[in-house]
Short mmCIF file of the C-alpha atoms (twelve columns), coordinates in Angstrom:
data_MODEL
# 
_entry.id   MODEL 
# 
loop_
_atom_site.group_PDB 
_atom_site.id 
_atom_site.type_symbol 
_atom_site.label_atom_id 
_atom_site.label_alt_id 
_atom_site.label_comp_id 
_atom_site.label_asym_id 
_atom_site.label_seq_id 
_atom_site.Cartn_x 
_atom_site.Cartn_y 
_atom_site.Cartn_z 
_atom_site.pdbx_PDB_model_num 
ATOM 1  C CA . UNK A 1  -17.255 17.287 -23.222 1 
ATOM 2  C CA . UNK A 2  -20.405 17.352 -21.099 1 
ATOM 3  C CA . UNK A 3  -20.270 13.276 -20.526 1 
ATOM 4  C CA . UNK A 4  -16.494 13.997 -19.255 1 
ATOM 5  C CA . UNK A 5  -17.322 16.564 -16.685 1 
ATOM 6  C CA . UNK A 6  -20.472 14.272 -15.597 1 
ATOM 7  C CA . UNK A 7  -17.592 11.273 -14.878 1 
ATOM 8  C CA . UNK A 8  -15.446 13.833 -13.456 1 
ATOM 9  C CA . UNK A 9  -18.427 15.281 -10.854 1 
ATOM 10 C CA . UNK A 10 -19.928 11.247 -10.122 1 
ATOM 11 C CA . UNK A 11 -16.319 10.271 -9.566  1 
ATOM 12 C CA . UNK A 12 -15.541 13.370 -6.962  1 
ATOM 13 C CA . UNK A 13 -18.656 12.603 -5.542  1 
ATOM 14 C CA . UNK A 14 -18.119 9.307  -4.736  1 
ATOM 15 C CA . UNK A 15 -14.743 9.937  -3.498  1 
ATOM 16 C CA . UNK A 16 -15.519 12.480 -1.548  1 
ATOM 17 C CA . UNK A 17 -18.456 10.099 0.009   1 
ATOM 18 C CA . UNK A 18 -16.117 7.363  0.759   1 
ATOM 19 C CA . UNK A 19 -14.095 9.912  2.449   1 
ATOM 20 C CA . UNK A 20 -16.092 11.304 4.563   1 
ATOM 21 C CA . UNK A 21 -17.736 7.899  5.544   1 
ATOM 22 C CA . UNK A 22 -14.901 7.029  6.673   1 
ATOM 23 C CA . UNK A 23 -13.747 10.384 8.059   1 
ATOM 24 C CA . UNK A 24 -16.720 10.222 10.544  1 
ATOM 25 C CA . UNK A 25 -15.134 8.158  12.990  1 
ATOM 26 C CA . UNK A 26 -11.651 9.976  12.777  1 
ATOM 27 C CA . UNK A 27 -13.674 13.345 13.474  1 
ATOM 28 C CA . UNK A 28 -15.372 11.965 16.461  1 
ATOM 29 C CA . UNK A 29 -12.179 11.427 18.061  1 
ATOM 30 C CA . UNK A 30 -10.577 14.288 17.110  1 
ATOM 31 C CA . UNK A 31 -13.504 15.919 18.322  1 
ATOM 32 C CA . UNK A 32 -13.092 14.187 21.370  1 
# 
């Protein structure tokens, strides 16, 4: 159970890395 939610948490994070990396440039022109 605890080696599941680890998976779970790495895997969000890196989604959520990926995401934002490339999310930056979007935001900077929606900024814009």
């Amino acid at each position: 159970m605890y080696g599941y939610h680890f998976v779970y948490f790495v895997l969000m994070s890196l989604s959520y890395v990926k995401l934002n990396h490339q999310g930056q440039r979007e935001k900077v022109r929606f900024s814009s």
